[in-house]
C-alpha positions as CSV (number, residue, x, y, z in Angstrom):
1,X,0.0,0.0,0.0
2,X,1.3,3.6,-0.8
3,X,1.2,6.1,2.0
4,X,-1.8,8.0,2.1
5,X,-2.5,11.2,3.8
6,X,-6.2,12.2,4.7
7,X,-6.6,16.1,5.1
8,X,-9.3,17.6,7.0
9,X,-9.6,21.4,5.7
10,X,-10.5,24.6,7.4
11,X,-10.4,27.5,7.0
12,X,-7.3,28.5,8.9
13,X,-5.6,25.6,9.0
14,X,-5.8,21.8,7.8
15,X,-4.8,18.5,10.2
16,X,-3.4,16.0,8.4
17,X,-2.9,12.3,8.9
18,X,-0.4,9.7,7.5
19,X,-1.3,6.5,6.9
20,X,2.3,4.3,6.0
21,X,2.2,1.3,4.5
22,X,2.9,-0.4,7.8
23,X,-0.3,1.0,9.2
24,X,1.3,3.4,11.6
25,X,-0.4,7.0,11.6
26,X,0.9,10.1,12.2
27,X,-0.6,13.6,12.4
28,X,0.3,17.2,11.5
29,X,-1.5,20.1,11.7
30,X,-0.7,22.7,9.8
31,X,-1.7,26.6,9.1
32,X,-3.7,26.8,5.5
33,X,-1.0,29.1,4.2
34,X,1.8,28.5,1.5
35,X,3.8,28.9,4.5
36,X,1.8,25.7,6.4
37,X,2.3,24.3,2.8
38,X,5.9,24.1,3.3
39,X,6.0,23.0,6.8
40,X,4.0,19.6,5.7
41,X,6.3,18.8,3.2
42,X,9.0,19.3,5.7
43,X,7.0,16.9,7.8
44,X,6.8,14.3,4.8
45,X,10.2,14.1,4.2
46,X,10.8,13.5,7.6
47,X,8.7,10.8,7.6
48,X,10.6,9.3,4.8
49,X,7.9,10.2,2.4
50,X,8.8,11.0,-0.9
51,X,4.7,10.8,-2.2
52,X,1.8,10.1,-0.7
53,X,-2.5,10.0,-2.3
54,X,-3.6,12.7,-0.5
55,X,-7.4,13.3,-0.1
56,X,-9.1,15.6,1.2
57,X,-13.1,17.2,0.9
58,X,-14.7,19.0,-1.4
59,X,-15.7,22.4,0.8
60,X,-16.1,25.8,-1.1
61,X,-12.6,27.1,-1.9
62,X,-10.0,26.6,1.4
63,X,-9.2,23.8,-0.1
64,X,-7.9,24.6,-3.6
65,X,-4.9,26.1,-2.6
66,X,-3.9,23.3,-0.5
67,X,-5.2,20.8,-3.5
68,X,-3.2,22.5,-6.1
69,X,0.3,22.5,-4.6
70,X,0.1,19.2,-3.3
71,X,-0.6,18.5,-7.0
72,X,2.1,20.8,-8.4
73,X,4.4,18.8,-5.8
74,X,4.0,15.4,-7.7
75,X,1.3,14.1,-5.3
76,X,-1.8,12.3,-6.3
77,X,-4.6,14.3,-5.2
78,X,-8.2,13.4,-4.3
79,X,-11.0,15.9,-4.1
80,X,-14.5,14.0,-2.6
81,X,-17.7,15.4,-1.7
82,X,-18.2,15.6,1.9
83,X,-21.6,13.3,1.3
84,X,-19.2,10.0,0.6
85,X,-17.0,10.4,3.8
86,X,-20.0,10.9,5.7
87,X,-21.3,7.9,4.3
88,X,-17.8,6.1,5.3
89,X,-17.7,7.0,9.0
90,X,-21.4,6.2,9.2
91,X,-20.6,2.6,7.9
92,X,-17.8,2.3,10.3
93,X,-19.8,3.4,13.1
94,X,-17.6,5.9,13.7
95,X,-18.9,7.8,17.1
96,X,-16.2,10.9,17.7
97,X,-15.7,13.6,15.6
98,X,-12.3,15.6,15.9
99,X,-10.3,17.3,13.3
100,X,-7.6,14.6,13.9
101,X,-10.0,11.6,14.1
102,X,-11.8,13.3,10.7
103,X,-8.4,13.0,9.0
104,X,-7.5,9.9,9.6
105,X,-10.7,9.0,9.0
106,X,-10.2,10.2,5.2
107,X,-6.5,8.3,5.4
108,X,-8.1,4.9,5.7
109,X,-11.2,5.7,3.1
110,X,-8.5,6.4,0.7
111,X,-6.3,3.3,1.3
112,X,-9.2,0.9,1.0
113,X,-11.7,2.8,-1.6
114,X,-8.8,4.8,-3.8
115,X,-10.8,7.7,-5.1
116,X,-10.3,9.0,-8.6
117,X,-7.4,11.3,-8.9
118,X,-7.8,15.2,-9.2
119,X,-6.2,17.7,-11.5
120,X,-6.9,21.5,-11.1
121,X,-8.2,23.2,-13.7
122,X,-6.6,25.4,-16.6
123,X,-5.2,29.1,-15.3
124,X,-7.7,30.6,-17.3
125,X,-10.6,28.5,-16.2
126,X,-9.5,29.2,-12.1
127,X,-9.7,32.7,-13.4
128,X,-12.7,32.8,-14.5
129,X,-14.1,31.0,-11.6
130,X,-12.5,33.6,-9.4
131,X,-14.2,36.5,-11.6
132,X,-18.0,34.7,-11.8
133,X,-17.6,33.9,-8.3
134,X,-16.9,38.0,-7.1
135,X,-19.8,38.8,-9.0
136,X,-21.9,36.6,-7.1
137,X,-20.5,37.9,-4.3
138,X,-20.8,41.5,-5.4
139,X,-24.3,40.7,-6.3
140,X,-25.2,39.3,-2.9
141,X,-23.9,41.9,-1.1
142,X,-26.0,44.5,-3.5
143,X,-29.1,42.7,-2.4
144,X,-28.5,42.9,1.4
145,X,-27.9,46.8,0.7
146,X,-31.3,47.1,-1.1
147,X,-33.0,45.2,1.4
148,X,-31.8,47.3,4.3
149,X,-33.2,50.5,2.1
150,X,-36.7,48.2,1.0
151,X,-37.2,47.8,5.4
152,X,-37.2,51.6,5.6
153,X,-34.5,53.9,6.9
154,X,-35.5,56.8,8.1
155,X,-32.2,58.1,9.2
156,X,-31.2,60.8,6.0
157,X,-27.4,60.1,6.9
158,X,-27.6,56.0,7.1
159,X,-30.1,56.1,4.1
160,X,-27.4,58.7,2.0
161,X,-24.7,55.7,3.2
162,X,-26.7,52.6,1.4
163,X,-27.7,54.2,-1.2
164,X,-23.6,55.8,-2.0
165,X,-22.9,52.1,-1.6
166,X,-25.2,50.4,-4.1
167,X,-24.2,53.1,-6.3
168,X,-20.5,51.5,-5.7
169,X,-21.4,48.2,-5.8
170,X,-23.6,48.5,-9.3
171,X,-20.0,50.0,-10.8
172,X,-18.0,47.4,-9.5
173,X,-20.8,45.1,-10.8
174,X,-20.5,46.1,-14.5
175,X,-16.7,46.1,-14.1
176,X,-16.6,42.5,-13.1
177,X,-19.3,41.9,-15.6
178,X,-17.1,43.4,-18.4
179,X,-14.2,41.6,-16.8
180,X,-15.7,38.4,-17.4
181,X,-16.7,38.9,-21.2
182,X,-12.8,40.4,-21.9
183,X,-11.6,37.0,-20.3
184,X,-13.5,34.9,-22.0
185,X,-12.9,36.9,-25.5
186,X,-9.1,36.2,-25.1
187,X,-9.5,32.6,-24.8
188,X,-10.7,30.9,-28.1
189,X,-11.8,27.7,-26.5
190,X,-14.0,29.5,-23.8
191,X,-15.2,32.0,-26.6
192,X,-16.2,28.9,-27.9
193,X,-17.6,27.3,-25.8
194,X,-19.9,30.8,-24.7
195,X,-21.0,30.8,-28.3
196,X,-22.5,27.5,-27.7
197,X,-24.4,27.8,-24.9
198,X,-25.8,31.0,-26.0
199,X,-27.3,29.0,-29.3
200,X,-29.5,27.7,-26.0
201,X,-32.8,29.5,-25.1
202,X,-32.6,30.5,-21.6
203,X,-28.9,30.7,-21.4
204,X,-27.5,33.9,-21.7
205,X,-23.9,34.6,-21.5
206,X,-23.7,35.0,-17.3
207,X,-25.4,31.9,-17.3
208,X,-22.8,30.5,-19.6
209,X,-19.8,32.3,-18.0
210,X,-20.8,29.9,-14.8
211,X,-22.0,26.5,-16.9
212,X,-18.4,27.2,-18.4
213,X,-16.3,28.1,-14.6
214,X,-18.3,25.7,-12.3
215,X,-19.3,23.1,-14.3
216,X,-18.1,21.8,-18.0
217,X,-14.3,22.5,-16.0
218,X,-14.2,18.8,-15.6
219,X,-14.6,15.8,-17.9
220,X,-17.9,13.7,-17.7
221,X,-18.9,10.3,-19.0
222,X,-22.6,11.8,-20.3
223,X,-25.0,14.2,-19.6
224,X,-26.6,12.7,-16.4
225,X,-23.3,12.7,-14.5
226,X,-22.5,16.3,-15.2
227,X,-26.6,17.0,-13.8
228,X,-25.9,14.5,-11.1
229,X,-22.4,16.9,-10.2
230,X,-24.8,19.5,-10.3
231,X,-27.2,17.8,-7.5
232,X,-30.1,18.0,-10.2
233,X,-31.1,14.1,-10.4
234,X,-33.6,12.9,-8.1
235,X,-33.4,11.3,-5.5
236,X,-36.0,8.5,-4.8
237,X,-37.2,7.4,-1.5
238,X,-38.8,3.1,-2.1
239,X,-38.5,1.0,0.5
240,X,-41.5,-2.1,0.3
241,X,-44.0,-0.8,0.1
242,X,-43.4,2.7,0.7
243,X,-43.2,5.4,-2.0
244,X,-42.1,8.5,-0.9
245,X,-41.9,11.9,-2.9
246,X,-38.8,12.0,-5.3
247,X,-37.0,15.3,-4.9
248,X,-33.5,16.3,-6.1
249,X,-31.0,15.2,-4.4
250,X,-29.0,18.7,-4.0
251,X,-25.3,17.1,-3.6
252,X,-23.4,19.4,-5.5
253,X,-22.4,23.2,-5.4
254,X,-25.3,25.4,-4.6
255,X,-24.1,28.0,-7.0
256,X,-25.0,25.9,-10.2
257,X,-28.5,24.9,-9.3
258,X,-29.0,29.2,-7.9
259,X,-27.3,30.1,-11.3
260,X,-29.9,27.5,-13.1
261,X,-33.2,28.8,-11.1
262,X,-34.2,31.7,-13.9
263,X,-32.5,30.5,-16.7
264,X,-34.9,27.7,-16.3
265,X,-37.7,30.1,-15.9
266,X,-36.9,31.5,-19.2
267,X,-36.4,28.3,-20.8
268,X,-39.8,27.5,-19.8
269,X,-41.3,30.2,-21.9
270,X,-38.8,30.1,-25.6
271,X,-37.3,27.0,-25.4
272,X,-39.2,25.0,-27.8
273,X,-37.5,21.6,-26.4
274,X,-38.2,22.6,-22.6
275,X,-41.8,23.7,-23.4
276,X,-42.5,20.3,-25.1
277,X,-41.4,18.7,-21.7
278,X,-43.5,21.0,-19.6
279,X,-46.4,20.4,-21.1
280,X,-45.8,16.8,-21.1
281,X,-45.2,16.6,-17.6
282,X,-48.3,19.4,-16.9
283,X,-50.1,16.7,-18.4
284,X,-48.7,14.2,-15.6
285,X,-50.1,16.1,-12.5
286,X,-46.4,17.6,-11.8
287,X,-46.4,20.8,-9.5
288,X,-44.3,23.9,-10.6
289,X,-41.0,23.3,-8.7
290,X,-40.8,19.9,-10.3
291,X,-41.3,21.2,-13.8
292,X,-38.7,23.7,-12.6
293,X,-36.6,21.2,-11.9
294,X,-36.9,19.3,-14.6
295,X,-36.0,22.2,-16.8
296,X,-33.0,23.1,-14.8
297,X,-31.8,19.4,-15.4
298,X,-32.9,19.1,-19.1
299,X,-30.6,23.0,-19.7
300,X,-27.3,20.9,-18.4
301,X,-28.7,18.2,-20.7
302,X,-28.7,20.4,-23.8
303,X,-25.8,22.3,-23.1
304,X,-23.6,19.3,-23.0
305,X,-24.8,18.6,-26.1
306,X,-24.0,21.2,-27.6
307,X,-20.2,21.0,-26.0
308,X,-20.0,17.7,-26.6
309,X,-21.1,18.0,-30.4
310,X,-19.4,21.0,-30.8
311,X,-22.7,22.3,-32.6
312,X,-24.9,25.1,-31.7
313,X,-28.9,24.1,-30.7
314,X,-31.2,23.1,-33.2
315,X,-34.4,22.4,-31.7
316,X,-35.4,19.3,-34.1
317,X,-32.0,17.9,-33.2
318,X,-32.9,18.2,-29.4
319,X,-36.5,16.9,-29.8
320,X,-37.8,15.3,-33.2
């Protein structure tokens, strides 16, 4: 067995445990800084390890940094969803929760169930998540702004403070915004790619700036498993004679299925393959989230499609 080396991420700082091929652990905790960065692999080596399979969770972005240069290093990397090392400790009855415990927890689901290998995506595509991903922050932090205005403030100097920083926040809005398009115009293959999706009624070209950043960043074996990464395949409950309500199973980054929710909407109304599918499932007694849903999952649908094909959307080609 190779060594292994389960990671349990935070924000600040990241504990670490070694699992040698002689089944002796060892732990390390380390700051989440490049300068944390080198103090582990100062701890490897004096471990007499030269490489390890390091794995550690999929959660948000305090883990890319540590991802990446482990991967830069000659490591083999691992990125899971939290859901699947849940699903390990629960199997293994595992009782305690500590950062060390978590760690080593991930050590020994790594050494027995060897999780796919990760590579980090092209510069230009971690650019472009960083720029979609300020606008959404920019954008979230507008609507707390306009909200505090909407509950009424009746104080003229608090009021004159909001309102000088929406103004702010709608410049710095159209600047990212601009940002965005100028990145992805420099880069034929995600100029192409943004021409695609655009062919798509109900994608626009925010909507494909994030299908492109978040999503089509990785490789997928078909359609369904780039909507199941999305958490946009449901999830049904049989068991005998029991038949609960299927609802989507939401295991995947939050962003996508928030950046899918009007998009969908739209699609709805001048898509002619979506609208062929809502009527159908109208037809079926489906309520209105469901149909929603369904159109959020049948957009990932078409827009691999049109990435995969390299062809832009023909409506008889989607639905004869």
């Amino acid at each position: 067995m190779k060594a292994v080396l389960g990671i349990d991420i935070a924000k600040a700082k990241f504990a670490a445990a070694l699992l040698r091929p002689d089944e002796k652990v060892r732990h390390k905790s380390c700051a989440n800084t490049p300068a944390g960065f080198a103090e582990l692999a100062a701890w490897l080596l004096r471990q007499h390890v030269t490489q390890v399979h390091a794995t550690l969770e999929a959660t948000g972005t305090d883990g890319e940094a540590l991802a990446t240069w482990l991967h830069d290093a000659g490591h083999v990397v691992s990125v899971v969803n939290p859901t699947i090392i849940h699903a390990y400790a629960r199997a293994h009855l595992t009782r305690s929760k500590t950062d060390r415990l978590d760690a080593e927890l991930i050590a020994r689901f790594t050494a027995t169930q060897h999780p796919e290998p990760w590579a980090p995506p092209a510069p230009e595509i971690r650019q472009l998540q960083a720029l979609v991903r300020r606008l959404d922050a920019l954008q979230g932090m507008r609507t707390q702004e306009v909200n505090r205005l909407a509950a009424g403030v009746t104080i003229a100097d608090v009021r004159a403070s909001i309102e000088a920083v929406v103004a702010n926040l709608d410049a710095q809005i159209v600047h990212v915004q601009q940002l965005i398009r100028d990145h992805l115009d420099r880069h034929p293959s995600l100029r192409a790619q943004r021409d695609l999706l655009t062919t798509i009624p109900g994608i626009g070209e925010a909507t494909a700036a994030i299908l492109i950043a978040e999503l089509f960043d990785k490789r997928y074996q078909g359609a369904r498993q780039a909507a199941a990464f999305a958490g946009l395949v449901p999830r049904l409950v049989e068991s005998g004679t029991l038949r609960g309500r299927s609802r989507l199973s939401k295991v995947g980054p939050s962003r996508l299925r928030k950046a899918l929710y009007f998009p969908a909407i739209a699609a709805l109304r001048h898509n002619p393959t979506i609208r062929v599918m809502q009527t159908r499932l109208h037809a079926a007694g489906k309520p209105p989230m469901v149909i929603i849903g369904a159109a959020m999952r049948k957009l990932i649908h078409l827009a691999y499609g049109v990435l995969k094909s390299g062809k832009a959307y023909q409506p008889t080609c989607a639905h004869p």
